[in-house]
C-alpha positions as CSV (number, residue, x, y, z in Angstrom):
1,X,-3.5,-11.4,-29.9
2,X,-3.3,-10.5,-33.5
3,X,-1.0,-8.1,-34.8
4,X,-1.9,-4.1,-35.2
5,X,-0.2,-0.9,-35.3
6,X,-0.7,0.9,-32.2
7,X,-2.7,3.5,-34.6
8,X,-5.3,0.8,-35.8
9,X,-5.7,-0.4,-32.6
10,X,-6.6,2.7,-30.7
11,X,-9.1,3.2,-33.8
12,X,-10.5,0.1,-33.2
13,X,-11.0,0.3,-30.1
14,X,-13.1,3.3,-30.7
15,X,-15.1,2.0,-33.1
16,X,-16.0,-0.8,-31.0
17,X,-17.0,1.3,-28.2
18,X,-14.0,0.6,-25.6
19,X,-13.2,3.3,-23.1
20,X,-16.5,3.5,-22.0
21,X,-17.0,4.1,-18.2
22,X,-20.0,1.4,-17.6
23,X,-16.3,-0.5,-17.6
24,X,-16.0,1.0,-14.3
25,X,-19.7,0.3,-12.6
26,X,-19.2,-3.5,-14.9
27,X,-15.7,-3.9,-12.9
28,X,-16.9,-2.4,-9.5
29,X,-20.1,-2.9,-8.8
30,X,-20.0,-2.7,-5.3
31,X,-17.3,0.1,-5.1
32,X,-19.0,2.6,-7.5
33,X,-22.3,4.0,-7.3
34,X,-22.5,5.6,-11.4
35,X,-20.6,6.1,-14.1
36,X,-20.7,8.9,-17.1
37,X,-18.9,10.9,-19.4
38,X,-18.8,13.6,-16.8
39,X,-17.7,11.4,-13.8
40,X,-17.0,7.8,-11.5
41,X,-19.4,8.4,-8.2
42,X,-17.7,5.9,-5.6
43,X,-20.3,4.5,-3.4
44,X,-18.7,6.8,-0.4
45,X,-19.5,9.5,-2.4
46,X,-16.0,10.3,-3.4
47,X,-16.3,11.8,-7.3
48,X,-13.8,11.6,-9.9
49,X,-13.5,13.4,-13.2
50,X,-13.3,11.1,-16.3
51,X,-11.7,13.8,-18.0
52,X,-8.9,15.8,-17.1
53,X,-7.5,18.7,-18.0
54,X,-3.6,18.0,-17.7
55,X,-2.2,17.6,-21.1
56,X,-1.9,13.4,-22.8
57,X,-0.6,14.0,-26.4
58,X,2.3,11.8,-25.9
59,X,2.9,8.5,-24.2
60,X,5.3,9.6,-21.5
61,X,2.2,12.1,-20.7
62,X,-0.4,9.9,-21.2
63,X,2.2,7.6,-18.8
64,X,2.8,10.4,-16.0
65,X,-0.9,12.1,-16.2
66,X,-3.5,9.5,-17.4
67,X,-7.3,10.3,-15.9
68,X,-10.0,7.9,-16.0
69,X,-10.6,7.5,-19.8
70,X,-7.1,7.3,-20.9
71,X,-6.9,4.4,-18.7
72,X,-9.2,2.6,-20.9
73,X,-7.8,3.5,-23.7
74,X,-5.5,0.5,-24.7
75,X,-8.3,-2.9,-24.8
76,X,-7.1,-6.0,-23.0
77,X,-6.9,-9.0,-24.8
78,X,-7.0,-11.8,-22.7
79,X,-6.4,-15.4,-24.4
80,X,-3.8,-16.4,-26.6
81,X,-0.3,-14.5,-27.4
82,X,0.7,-15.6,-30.6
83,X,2.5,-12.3,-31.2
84,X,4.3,-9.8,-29.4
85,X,2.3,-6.8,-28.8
86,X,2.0,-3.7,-30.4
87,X,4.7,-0.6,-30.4
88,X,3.7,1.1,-26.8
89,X,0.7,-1.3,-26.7
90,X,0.7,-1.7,-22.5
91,X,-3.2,-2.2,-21.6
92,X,-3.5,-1.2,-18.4
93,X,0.0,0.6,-17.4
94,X,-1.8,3.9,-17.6
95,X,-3.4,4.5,-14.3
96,X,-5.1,7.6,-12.8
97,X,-3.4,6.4,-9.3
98,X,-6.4,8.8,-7.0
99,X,-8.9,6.4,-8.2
100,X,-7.0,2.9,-6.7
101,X,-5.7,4.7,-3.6
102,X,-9.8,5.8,-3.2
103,X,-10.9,2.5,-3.6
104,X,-7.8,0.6,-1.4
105,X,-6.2,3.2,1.2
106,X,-5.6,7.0,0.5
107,X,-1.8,6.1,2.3
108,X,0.3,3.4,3.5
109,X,-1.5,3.0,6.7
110,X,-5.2,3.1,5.3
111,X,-3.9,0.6,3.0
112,X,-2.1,-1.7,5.4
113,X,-5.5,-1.8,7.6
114,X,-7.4,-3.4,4.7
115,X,-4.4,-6.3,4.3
116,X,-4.9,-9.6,5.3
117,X,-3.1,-12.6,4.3
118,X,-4.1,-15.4,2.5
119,X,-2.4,-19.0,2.4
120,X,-0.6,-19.3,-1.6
121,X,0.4,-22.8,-2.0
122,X,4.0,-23.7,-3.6
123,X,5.8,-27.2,-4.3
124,X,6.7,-27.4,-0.7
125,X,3.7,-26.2,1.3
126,X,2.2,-23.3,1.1
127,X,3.1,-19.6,2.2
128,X,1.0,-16.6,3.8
129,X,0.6,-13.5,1.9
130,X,-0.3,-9.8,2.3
131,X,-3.5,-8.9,0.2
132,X,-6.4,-5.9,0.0
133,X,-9.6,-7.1,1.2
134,X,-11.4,-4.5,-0.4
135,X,-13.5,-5.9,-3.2
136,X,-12.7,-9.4,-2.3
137,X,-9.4,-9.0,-4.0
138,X,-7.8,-11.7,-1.5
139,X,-10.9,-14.3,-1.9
140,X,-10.0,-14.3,-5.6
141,X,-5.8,-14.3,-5.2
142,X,-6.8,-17.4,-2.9
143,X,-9.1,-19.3,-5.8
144,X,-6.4,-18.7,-8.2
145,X,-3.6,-20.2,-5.9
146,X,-5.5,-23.0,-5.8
147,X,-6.5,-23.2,-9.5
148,X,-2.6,-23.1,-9.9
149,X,-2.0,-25.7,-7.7
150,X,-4.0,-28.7,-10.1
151,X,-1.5,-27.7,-12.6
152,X,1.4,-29.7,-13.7
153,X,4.4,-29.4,-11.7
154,X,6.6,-27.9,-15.0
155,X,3.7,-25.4,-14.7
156,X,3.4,-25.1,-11.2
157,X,7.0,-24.2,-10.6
158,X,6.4,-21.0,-12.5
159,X,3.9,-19.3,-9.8
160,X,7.0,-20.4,-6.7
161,X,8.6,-16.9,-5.2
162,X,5.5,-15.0,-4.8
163,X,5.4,-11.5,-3.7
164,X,2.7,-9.0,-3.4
165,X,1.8,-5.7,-1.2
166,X,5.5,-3.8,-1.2
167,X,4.6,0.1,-0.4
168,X,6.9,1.6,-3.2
169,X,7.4,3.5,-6.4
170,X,7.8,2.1,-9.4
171,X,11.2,1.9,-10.5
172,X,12.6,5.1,-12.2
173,X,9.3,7.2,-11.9
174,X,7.6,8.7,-9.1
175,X,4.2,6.7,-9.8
176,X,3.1,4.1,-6.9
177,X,3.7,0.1,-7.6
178,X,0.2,-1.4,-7.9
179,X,2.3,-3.9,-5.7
180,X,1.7,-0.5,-2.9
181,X,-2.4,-1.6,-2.8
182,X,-2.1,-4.4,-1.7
183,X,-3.7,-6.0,-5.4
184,X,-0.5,-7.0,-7.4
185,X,1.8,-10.6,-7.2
186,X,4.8,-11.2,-9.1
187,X,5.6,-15.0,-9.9
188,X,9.0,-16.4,-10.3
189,X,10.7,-12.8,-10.3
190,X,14.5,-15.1,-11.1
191,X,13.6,-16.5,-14.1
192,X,10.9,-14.1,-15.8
193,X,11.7,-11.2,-17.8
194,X,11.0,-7.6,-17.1
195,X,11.5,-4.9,-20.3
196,X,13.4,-2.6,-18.8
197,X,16.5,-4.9,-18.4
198,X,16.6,-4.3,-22.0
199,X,16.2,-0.6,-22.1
200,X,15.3,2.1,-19.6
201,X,13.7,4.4,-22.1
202,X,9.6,4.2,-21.8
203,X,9.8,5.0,-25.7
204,X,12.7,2.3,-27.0
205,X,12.1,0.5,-29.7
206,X,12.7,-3.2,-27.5
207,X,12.1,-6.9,-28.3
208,X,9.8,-9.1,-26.6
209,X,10.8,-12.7,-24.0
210,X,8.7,-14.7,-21.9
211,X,8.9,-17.8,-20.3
212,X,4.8,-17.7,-18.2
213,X,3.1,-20.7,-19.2
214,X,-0.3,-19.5,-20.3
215,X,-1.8,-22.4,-18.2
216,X,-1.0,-19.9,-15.3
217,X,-1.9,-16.6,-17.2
218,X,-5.3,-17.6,-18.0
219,X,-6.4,-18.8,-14.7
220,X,-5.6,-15.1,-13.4
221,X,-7.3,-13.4,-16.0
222,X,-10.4,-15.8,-15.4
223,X,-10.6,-13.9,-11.6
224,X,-9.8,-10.1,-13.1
225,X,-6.1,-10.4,-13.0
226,X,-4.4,-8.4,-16.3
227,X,-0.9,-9.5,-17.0
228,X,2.5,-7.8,-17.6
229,X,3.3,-10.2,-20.5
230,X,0.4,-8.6,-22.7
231,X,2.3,-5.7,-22.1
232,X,5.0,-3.9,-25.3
233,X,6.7,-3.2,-22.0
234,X,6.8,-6.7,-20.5
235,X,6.8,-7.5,-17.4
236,X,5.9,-11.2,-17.2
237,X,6.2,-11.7,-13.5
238,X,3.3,-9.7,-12.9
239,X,-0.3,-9.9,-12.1
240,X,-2.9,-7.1,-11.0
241,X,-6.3,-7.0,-10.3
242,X,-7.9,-5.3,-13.1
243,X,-11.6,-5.9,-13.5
244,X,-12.9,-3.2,-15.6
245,X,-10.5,-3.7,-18.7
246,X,-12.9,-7.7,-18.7
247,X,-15.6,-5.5,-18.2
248,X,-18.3,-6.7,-21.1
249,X,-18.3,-3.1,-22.2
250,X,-14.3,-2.9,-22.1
251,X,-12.9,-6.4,-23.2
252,X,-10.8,-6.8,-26.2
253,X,-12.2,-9.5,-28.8
């Protein structure tokens, strides 16, 4: 990822024609029916705006109130890392939550009936884990797992202690984990590094630390997984299923 201002990214990204919603049919083809300016049609007919009206000037607003286009607005750049990202450069951290409890459970118990659990292997074995069948999510947690498993065992050892569905909030706001859907793992959660042990303010000015090899990073993002370590707010334990920022029309360059 090369090095830009947050400005001259967002321009950029513009220019280029991100933040378009044929993202969303790209990433969801068989969840959404059509995709415009004016609105996401979900193949159950549910209809989303992909603007809102609520207010997004800021970043703790953008943060608290993003719709469908502001949740394209930061480009995903999957492949190398050879600097830390941008001031308040988080692709995919701002979420219009309806559109992801629509597409994987409107509550804890919708969600919970589209779990099933999948076998993740580890130096040891292997262990069973809760995942969201909706979309295949769990068919493609399950190739990854294996992917991982070819890898070196100083590689390897980096994807041991995984966690996914957890029905909560994230921590300090009143926004749902993407860990509730059922479409989220964290690896290694003792030995990675999360930004918010550094500072607690979404707006600090903070360093960057990671210790994922990107032998593990790169097989997610090959099945649609973003990751929390291309993130200015880190969170390098994390994975979520992400398709439409890889979308053709979406994907950083």
């Amino acid at each position: 990822m090369k090095l830009f201002t947050l400005s001259g990214v967002l321009a950029l990204a513009a220019t280029l024609g991100w933040s378009s919603p044929q993202c969303y049919l790209d990433g969801y083809p068989n969840l959404i029916a059509s995709a415009d300016e004016s609105a996401i049609i979900l193949k159950d007919g549910t209809r989303f705006p992909y603007h809102t009206q609520k207010p997004q000037t800021s970043w703790n607003e953008k943060i608290d109130n993003a719709d469908l286009a502001t949740q394209l607005e930061q480009p995903y750049d999957a492949g190398g890392i050879e600097t830390p990202p941008p001031y308040l450069f988080s692709p995919g951290r701002l979420r219009y939550q309806p559109f992801f409890q629509a597409l994987y459970g409107k509550d804890q118990k919708a969600i919970e009936k589209n779990l099933v659990r999948i076998d993740w292997p580890t130096i040891k074995g292997s262990v069973k884990l809760p995942v969201n069948k909706v979309g295949g999510v769990d068919k493609k947690l399950f190739l990854i797992g294996q992917e991982i498993a070819k890898l070196p065992k100083a590689d390897r050892i980096w994807a041991e202690g995984a966690t996914t569905y957890c029905y909560r909030v994230i921590k300090d706001t009143d926004r749902l984990s993407m860990h509730s859907y059922g479409i989220a793992i964290d690896l290694a959660p003792n030995t990675t590094q999360y930004w918010k042990d550094e500072a607690p303010s979404e707006t600090a000015r903070i360093g960057y630390r990671n210790t994922m090899p990107l032998s593990i990073v790169r097989i997610f993002e090959k099945h649609g997984f973003i990751w929390g370590g291309r993130w200015y707010h880190y969170d390098t334990m994390h994975f979520e299923y992400r398709p439409e920022l890889f979308a053709p029309s979406c994907a950083g360059k």
